[in-house]
C-alpha positions in Angstrom: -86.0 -162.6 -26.0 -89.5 -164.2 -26.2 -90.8 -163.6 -30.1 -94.4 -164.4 -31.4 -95.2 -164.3 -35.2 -98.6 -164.7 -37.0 -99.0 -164.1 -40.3 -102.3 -163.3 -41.6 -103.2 -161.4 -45.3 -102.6 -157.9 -43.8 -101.5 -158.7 -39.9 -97.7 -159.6 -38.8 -97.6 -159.7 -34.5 -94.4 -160.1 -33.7 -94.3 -160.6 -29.9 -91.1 -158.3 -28.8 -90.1 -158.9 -25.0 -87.4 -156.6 -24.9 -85.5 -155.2 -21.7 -83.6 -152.6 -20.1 -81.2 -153.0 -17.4 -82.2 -149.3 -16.5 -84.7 -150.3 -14.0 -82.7 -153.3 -11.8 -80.1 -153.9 -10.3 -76.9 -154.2 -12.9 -76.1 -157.2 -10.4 -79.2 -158.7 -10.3 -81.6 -160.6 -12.6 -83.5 -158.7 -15.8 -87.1 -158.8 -15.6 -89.5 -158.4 -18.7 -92.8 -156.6 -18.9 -95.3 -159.0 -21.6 -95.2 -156.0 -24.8 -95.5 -156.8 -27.7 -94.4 -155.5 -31.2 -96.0 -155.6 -34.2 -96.9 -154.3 -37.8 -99.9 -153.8 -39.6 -101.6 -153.7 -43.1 -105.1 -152.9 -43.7 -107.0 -155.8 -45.3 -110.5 -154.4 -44.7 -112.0 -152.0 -47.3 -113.4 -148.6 -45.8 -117.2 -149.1 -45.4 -117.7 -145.7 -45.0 -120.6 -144.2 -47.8 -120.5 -140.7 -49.2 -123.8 -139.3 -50.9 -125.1 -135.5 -51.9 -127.9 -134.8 -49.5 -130.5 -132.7 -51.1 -132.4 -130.6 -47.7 -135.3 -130.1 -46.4 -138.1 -132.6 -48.3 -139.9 -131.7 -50.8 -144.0 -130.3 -50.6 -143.2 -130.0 -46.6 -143.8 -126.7 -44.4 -141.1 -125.5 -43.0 -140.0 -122.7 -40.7 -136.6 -121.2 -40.4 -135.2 -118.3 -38.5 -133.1 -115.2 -40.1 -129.6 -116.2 -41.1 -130.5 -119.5 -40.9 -130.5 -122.0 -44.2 -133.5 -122.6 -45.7 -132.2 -124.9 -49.3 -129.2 -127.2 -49.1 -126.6 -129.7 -51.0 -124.2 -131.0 -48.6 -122.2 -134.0 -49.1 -122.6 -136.4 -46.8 -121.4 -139.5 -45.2 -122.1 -142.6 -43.3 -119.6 -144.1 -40.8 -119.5 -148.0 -39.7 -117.9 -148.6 -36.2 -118.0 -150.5 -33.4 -118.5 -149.8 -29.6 -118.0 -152.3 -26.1 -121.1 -153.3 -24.8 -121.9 -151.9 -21.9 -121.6 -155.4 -19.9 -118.3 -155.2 -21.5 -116.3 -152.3 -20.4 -112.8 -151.7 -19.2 -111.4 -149.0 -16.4 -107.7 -149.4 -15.4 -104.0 -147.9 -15.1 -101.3 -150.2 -17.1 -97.9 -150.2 -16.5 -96.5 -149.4 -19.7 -92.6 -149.5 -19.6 -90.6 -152.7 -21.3 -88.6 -153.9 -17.7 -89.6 -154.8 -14.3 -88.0 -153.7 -11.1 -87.1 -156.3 -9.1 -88.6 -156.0 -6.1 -91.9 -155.4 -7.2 -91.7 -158.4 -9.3 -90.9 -160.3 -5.9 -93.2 -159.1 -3.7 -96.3 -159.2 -6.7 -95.7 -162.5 -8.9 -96.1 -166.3 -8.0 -92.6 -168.5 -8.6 -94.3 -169.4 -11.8 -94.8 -166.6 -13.2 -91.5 -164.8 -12.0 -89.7 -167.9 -14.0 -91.8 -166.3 -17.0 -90.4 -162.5 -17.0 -86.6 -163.5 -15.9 -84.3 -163.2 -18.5 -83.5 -167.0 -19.0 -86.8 -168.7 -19.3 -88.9 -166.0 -20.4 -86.8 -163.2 -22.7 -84.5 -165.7 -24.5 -87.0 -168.5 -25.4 -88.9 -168.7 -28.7 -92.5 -170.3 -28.6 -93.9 -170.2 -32.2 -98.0 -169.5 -31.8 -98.5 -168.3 -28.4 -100.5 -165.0 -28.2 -98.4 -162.1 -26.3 -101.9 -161.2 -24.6 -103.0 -164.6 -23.3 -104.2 -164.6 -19.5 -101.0 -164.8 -17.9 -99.4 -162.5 -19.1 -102.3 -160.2 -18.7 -102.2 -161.4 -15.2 -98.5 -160.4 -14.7 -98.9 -157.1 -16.1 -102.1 -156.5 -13.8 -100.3 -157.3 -11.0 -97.0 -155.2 -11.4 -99.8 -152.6 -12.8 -101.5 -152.5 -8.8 -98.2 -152.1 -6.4 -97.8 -149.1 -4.7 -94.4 -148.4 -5.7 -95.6 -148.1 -9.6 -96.5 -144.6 -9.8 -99.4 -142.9 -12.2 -96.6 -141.4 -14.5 -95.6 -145.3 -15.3 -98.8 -146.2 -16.1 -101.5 -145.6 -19.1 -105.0 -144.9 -18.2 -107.6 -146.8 -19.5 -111.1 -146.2 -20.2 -113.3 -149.0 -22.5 -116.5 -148.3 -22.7 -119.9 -147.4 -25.2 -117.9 -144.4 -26.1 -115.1 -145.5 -27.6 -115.5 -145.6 -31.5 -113.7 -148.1 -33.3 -113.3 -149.1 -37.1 -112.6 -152.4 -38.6 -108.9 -152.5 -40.2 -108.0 -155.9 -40.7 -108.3 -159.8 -40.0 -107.1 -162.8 -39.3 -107.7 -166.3 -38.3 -106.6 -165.8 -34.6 -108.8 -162.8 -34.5 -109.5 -158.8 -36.0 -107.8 -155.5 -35.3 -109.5 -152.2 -34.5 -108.7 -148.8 -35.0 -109.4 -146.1 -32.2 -111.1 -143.4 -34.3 -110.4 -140.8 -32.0 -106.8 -141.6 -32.3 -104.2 -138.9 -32.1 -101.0 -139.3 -33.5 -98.1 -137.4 -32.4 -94.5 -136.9 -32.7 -91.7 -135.6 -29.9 -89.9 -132.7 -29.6 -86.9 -133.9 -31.4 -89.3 -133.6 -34.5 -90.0 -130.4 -33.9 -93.9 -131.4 -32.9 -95.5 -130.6 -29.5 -96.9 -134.1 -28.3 -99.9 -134.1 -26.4 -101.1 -132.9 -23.0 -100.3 -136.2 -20.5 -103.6 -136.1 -19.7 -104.8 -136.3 -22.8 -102.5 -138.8 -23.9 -104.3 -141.4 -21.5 -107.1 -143.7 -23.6 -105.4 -142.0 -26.8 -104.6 -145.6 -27.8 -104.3 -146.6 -31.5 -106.3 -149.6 -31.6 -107.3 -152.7 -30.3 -106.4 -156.6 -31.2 -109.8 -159.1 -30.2 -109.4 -162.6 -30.3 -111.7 -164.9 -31.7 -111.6 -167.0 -28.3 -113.9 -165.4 -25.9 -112.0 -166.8 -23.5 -108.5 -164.6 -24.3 -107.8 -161.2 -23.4 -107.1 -158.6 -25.9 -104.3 -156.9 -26.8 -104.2 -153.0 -26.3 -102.4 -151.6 -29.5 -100.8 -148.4 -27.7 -99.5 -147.1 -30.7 -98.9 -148.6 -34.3 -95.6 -150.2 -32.7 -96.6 -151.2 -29.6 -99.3 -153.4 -27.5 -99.7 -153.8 -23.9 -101.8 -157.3 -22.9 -105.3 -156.8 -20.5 -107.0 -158.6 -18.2 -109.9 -157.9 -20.1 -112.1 -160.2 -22.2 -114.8 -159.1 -24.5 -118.1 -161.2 -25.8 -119.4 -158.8 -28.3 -118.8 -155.6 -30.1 -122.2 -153.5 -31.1 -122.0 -152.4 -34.9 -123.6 -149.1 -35.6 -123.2 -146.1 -37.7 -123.6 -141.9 -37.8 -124.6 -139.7 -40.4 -122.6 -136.7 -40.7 -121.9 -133.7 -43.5 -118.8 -135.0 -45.3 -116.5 -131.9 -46.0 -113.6 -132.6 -49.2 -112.3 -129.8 -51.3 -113.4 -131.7 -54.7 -117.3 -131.9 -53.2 -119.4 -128.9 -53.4 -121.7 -127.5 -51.1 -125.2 -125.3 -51.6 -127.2 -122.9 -49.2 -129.6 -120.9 -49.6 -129.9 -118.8 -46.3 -132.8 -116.6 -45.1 -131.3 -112.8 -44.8 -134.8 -110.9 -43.7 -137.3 -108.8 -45.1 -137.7 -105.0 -46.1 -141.3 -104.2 -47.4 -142.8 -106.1 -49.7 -139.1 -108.0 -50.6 -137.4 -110.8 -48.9 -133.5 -111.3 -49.1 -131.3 -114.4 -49.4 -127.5 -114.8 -49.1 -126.5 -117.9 -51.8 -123.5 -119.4 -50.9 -121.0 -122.7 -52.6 -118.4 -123.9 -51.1 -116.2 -126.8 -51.0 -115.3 -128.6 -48.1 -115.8 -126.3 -44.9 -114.0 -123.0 -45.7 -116.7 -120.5 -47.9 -115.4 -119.3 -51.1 -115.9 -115.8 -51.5 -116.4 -115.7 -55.5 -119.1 -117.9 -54.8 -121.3 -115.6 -52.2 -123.7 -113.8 -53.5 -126.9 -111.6 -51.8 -130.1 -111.7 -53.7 -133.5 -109.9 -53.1 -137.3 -110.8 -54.5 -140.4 -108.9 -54.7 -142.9 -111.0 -53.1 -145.8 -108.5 -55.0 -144.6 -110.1 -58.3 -145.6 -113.6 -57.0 -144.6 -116.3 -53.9 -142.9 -118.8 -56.1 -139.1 -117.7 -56.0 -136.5 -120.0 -57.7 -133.1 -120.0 -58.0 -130.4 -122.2 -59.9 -132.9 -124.6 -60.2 -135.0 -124.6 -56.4 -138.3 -123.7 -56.1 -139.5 -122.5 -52.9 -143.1 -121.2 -52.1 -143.2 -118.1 -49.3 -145.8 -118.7 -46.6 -144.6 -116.0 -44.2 -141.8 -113.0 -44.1 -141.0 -111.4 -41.2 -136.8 -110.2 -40.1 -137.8 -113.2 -37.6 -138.4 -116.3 -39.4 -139.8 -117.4 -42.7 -141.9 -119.9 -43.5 -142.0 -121.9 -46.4 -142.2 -124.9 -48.6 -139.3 -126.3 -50.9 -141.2 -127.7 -54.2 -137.6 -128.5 -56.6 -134.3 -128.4 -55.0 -131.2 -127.6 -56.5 -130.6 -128.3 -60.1 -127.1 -130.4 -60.5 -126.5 -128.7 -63.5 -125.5 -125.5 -61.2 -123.0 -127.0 -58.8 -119.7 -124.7 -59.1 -121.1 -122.6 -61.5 
């Protein structure tokens, strides 16, 4: 068995070759598919940043229809990631069992590279430093990947692109490790958990492994336990970021929402809650008399009324929120 081990501040890849006889011959020789296993610790800090968002502007018209907000709090928050460019992208089915069949390995692989994956020269040896993803292996694996004989239920779909999110976790010299953030984690039925659809279990990889030569292909982490090697080599990753309400039961969250007119009075719904579920002590419906004046203010906003109507309203927010008020 073949091992790899590099040791970084928060990365151990221990290259894991393993085999089973249950796909050859019991006569014949033992074949290895290039996986590797590995651990991981975080060494990067979450970059995400969380703020209280005070909406709309201040001293600006604005127009919103009935039910709709018209004051807000909301926490908010600001996600780093990085996407493949779009010159780099990967598409591809990878066989993604730990043995070879024989006669696939035969009738796909070079004499080189079938010495590689036989039990002798590849499983048993122990080569200190070499990545589990370099070309060749890739190469094999590619191969094996394309013969007719290995069906779609052997392989994992693929699909690397400008879509796929993925967040910084850790580093080391040889290189840095991504997490998939639309990574789903599930358990068997043994544990008592419903795993996922098949089809959706295809690109739901945990992460990916870059080296810092341009010239190596990454590692596919699979799962937290478990990397496959790709023919696929990538020149740079695009960093960008999103903007998006941040919901967490200690945060709260004010609106103000526009509930129509009757007459000469307007009505609002005021709402807090805390992260996304509405908490009913805090609800409350409140009515004004626009003949008494078209300032209105409420737990410290001030709002001027433009226009009423059970359509729309239109206004402008002059204070928002006071702090002070938040969960009272």
């Amino acid at each position: 068995m073949k091992f790899l081990k590099i040791i970084g501040l928060s990365l151990i890849i221990c290259s894991l070759y393993s085999c089973s006889t249950a796909e050859v011959k019991p006569s014949g020789p033992i074949y290895c598919s290039p996986i590797a296993d590995f651990f991981i610790t975080k060494n990067i800090k979450d970059q995400t940043r969380r703020w209280v968002r005070d909406l709309p502007p201040l001293n600006e018209v604005k127009t919103a229809e009935l039910g709709n907000s018209i004051i807000a709090r909301r926490p908010y928050e600001e996600i780093y990631y990085y996407t493949f460019d779009d010159k780099d992208s990967f598409k591809g089915e990878i066989y993604k069992f730990n043995s070879l069949r024989e006669p696939i390995v035969k009738e796909t692989l070079n004499p080189e590279e079938i010495l590689k994956v036989e039990s002798v020269g590849f499983c048993s040896s122990v080569n200190w430093g070499s990545l589990p993803f370099q070309k060749i292996h890739a190469e094999i694996l590619e191969k094996y990947s394309l013969h007719t004989n290995v069906l779609s239920s052997m392989k994992y779909k693929l699909d690397l692109g400008k879509e796929t999110k993925l967040e910084l976790i850790g580093e080391i010299p040889e290189g840095k490790i991504y997490k998939n953030m639309n990574y789903r984690k599930y358990k068997n039925y043994r544990e008592g958990y419903t795993p996922l659809n098949p089809i959706n279990q295809n690109n739901n990889f945990y992460g990916v492994f870059i080296p810092n030569d341009k010239k190596t292909p990454l590692g596919i982490l699979k799962s937290e336990d478990f990397m496959l090697p790709i023919n696929f080599t990538v020149n740079n990753l695009k960093a960008l970021s999103s903007i998006n309400p941040y919901y967490d039961e200690n945060l709260m969250t004010q609106q103000l929402i526009y509930n129509g007119r009757v007459g000469e009075s307007v009505k609002f719904l005021y709402r807090e809650f805390k992260g996304d579920i509405a908490r009913t002590p805090f609800q409350q419906n409140i009515t004004y008399d626009l003949k008494i004046g078209e300032v209105i203010g409420f737990k410290g906003a001030r709002f001027k009324i433009l226009k009423a109507d059970n359509v729309s309203l239109e206004y402008e927010v002059i204070e928002h929120f006071d702090r002070l008020y938040q969960g009272n």
